[in-house]
VOTORMAR-358530 format. One record per residue (C-alpha): x, y negated, z negated. Coordinates in pm, whole numbers, plus 32768, in hexadecimal, padded with zeros to 4 digits. Example, Ala and Ser with C-alpha at 12.3 -4.5 7.8 and 13.67 -1.06 7.14 Angstrom:
! VOTORMAR-358530
84CE81C27CF4/8557806A7D36/
END
This chain:
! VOTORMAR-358530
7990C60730F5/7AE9C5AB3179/7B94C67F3253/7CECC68B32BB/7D5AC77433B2/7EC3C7E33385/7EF4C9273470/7EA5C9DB359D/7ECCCB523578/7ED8CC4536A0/7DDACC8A376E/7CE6CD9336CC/7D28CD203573/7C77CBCF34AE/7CC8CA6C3486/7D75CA2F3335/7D46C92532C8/7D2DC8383160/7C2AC77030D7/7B72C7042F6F/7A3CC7C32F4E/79F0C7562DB9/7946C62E2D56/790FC5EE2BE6/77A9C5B12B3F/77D3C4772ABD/779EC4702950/774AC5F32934/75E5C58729EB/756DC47F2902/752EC32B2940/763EC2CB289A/7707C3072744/776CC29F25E9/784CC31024B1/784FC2932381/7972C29222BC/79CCC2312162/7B28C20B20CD/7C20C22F1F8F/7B6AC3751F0D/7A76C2F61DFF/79AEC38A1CE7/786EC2E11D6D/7885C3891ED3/7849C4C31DF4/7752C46A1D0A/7695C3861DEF/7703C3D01F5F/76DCC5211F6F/75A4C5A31EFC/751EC4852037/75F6C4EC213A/7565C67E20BA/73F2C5DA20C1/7427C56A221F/74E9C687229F/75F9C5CC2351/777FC5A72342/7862C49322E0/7A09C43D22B2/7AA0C42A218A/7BE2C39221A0/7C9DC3DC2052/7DC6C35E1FB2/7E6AC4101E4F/7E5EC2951DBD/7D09C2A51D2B/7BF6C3B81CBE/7C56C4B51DB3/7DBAC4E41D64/7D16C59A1C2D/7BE1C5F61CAD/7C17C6961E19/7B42C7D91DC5/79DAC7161E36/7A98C6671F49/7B1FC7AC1FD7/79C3C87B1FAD/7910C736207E/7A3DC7B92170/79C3C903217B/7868C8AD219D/78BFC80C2309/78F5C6932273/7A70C5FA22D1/7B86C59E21F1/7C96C4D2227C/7DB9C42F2219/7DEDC2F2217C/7F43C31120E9/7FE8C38A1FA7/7FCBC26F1ECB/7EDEC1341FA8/801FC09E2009/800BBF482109/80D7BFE02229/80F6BEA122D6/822EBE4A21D3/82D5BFD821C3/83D6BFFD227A/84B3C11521E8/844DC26F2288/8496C33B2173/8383C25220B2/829AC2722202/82F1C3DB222F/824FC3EA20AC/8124C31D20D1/80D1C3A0225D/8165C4EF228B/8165C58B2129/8004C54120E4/7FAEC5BD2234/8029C6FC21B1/7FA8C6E02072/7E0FC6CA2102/7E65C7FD21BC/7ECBC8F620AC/7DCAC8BA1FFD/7CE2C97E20D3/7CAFC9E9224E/7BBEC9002286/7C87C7CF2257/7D40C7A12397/7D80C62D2349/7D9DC5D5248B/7D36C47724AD/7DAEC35023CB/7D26C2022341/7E41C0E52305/7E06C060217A/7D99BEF121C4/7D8EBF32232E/7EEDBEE72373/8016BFA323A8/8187BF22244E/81D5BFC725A5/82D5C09F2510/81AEC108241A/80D1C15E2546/81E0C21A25F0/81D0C30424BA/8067C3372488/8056C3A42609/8181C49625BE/806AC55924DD/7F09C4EB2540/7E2FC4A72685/7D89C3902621/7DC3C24F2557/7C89C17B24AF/7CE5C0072446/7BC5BF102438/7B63BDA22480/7A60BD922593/792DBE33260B/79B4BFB32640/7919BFD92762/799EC0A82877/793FC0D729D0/790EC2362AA8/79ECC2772B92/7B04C1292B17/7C29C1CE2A48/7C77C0E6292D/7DE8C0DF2858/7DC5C20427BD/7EA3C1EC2690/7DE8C0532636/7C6DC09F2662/7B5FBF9A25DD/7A82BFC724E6/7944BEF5245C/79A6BEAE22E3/7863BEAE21E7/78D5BDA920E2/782FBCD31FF4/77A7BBFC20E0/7726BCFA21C7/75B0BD42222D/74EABE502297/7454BD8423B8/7599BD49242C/761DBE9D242D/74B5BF2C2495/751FBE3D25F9/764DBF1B2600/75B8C05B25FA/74A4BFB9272B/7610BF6C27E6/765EC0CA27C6/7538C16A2862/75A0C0AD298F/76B1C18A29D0/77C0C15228DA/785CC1FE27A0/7823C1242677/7918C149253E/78C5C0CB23CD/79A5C09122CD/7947C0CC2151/79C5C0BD1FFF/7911C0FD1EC4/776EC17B1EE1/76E7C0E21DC0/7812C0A01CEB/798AC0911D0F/79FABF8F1DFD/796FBEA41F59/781FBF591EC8/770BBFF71FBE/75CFC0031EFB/7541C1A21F0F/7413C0E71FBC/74B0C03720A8/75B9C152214D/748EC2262138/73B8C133222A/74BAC119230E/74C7C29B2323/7381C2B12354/737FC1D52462/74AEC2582527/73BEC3B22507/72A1C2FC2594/7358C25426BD/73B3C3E8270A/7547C38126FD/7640C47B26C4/7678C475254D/77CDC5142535/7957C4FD248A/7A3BC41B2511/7B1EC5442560/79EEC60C2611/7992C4CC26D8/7AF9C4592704/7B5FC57E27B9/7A37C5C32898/7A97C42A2902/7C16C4682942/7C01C5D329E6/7B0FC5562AEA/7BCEC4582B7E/7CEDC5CB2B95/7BA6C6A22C5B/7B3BC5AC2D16/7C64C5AF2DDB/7CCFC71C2DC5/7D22C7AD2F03/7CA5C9092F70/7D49CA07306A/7C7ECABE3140/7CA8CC3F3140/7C38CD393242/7AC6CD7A3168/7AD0CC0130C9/7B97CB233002/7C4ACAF62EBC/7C73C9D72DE0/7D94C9812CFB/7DD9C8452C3A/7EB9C7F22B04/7E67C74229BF/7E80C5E9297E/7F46C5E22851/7FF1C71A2763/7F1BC6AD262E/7DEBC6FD2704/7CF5C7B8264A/7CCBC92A2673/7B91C93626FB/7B03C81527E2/7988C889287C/7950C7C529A3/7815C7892A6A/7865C7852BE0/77A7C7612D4A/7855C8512E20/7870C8942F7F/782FC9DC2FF7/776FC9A1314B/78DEC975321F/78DBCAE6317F/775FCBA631A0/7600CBD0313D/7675CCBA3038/77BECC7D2F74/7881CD0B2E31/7905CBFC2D44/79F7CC902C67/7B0DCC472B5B/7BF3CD322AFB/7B40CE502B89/79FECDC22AC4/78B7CD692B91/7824CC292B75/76B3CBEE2BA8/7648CAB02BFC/7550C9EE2B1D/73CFC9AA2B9C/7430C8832C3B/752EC8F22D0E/765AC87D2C58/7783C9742BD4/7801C9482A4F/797AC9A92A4D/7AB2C9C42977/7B8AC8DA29D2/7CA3C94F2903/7CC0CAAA29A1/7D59C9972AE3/7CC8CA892BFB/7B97CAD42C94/7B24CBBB2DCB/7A01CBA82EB0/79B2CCCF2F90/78BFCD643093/7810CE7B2FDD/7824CF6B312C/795ACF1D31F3/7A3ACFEF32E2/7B8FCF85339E/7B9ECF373511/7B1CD01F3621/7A57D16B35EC/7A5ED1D23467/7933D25533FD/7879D1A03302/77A6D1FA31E4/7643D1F532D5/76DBD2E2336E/7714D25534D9/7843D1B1358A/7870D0A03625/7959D0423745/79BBCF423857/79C7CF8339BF/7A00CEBC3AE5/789FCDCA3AF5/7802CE8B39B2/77F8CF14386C/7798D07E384E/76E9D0EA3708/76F9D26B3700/7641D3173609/754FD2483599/7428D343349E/72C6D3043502/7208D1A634A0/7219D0493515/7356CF59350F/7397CE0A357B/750ACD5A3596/75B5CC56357E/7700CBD2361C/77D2CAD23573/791CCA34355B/7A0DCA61342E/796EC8F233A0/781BC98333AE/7783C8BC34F2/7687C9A4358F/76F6C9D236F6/75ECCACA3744/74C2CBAF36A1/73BBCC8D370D/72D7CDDF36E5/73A9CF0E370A/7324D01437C9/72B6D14B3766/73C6D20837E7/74CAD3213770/75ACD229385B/7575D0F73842/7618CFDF3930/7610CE6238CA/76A1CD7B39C1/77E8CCBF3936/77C2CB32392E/78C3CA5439D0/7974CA0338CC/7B12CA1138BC/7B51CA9C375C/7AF5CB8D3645/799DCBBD35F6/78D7CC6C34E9/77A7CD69356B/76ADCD8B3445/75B7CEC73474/7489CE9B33C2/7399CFBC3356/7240CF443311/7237D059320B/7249CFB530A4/72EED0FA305E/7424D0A43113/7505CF75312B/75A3CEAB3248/76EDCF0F32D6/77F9CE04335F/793CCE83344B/7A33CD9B34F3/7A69CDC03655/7B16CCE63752/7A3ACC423833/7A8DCBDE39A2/
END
């Protein structure tokens, strides 16, 4: 955890001070991940796609243009949408944007088939984009990112790394084409379990066009299943990638019972909802925290790890028992307060305690056995700062308490 100390507040009160408590889960926990995708909106990624991609239970891109069957036949395209499969766009009518250069033409084939996908149903967000024949002039470019996130062109082994941002508006892709193999794109999916994203490109599935055999997209399903990859839409995926590299260095500011969290999004065609995995740090904090969003409590998952909405931008962690500074009682009932080579704990109900004393990073400075006392005296460490006295009930039926008190 970096930690960058930015103030010194009065004596009596706590350090503030800034640092970046969220680390992303790299590919949502999986070894690694993969989308398919398949493009122009074809009658055979209906009648032949579909009822695999329902067999195996997983979710693919669709990246449609109005050129071929889908610009009279968007009603199965749109209920794949709302069954959790992606449609993107792939402009109005399969133009080569490498040789457009008029906006009003590039406002047509970018922007109003943009809004096209998404009035036909909620589901379509058509955030991301795939370039017709993988190119597009820079002016082009500068007009898909003015409406999507995310920009698919092709050519290489669409691989991408954890953790390295790529050009988000020219990402790679691994064509399938006449000439292609399973073997070869069976390697591909081995790359990705290494740690990468891996992103197929697809035409037709058994007819149409730059043909994938039913057989043969259905093998290499299976065996991105079987390598236990994250099967998932290129706008899912996508923007799990891109908002990590935004958490990862979000700052949080302490408060006087913990910290918040705030961060912006990447890009205004985000989607609407982004779930993100993250490792979060919560020791600096206590045993026993609140993670919340919006007033909302988060649990965390079995192994440890919190799954949060990155689009609500905020997030708060908190001590579940807290008070302010000196002699406020808390809810066990006792108080707690500093005198000249002690702390005093008045109050205390009946049962055994230990405690701990720590500074406001979490570094245990001291900890013992309380004694059984209505006043209890614990001898303040040398140490020139804040520190945080946690009272500890060995009672299951009651929970640790944390106050800040100035030490020496």
């Amino acid at each position: 955890m970096k930690i960058v100390l930015f103030a010194l507040l009065a004596f009596g009160t706590v350090f503030a001070y800034a640092f970046t408590p969220a680390k992303t889960v790299a590919w949502n926990g999986y070894p690694g991940a993969v989308t398919f995708t398949f493009d122009d909106g074809l009658e055979s990624q209906i009648t032949t796609l579909k009822p695999i991609i329902e067999e195996l239970g997983i979710k693919v891109t669709f990246f449609a243009t109005s050129a071929f069957y889908f610009g009279s036949n968007s009603a199965p395209f749109v209920a794949l949408a709302q069954a959790g499969n992606e449609i993107g766009n792939h402009t109005t009518t399969h133009a080569n944007l490498s040789s457009v250069t008029d906006d009003a033409t590039l406002a047509n084939e970018i922007t109003a088939h943009a809004q096209k996908l998404r009035a036909l149903d909620a589901s379509m967000e058509a955030t991301t984009f795939a370039t017709p024949y993988c190119v597009a002039s820079s002016q082009a470019y500068q007009k898909i990112n003015d409406n999507h996130f995310m920009s698919r062109n092709c050519g290489g082994s669409g691989l991408f790394s954890w953790g390295t941002e790529p050009n988000w508006m020219q990402m790679d892709s691994h064509y399938w084409q006449s000439s292609s193999t399973v073997s070869d794109f069976t390697n591909s999916l081995t790359q990705a379990a290494t740690g990468k994203w891996y992103v197929q490109l697809n035409h037709g599935v058994g007819g149409d066009w730059d043909v994938i055999s039913g057989n043969d997209i259905k093998t290499l399903m299976q065996a991105a299943k079987d390598k236990n990859l994250w099967i998932d839409t290129y706008q899912r995926i996508g923007s799990y990638y891109r908002a990590s590299f935004t958490m990862d260095k979000a700052e949080a500011v302490t408060t006087d019972d913990g910290y918040t969290l705030s961060w912006t999004s990447p890009h205004a065609h985000f989607p609407k909802s982004v779930k993100l995995r993250i490792n979060l740090d919560v020791s600096s904090i206590d045993d026993d925290v609140v993670v919340s969003q919006n007033g909302v409590e988060i649990s965390p998952e079995s192994d440890g790890t919190y799954i949060i909405e990155f689009m609500d931008l905020n997030l708060s962690v908190q001590k579940k028992a807290i008070t302010s500074l000196g002699s406020k009682k808390v809810n066990l009932n006792f108080k707690v307060r500093a005198e000249k080579n002690e702390f005093l704990v008045d109050g205390l109900s009946s049962g055994n305690y230990t405690y701990r004393i720590s500074d406001v990073r979490g570094k245990v400075l001291a900890q013992g056995v309380l004694p059984a006392e209505n006043e209890a005296r614990i001898a303040r460490p040398a140490y020139n700062g804040v520190v945080l006295v946690s009272i500890i009930p060995e009672s299951s039926a009651q929970k640790a308490t944390t106050v800040m008190l100035p030490s020496l």
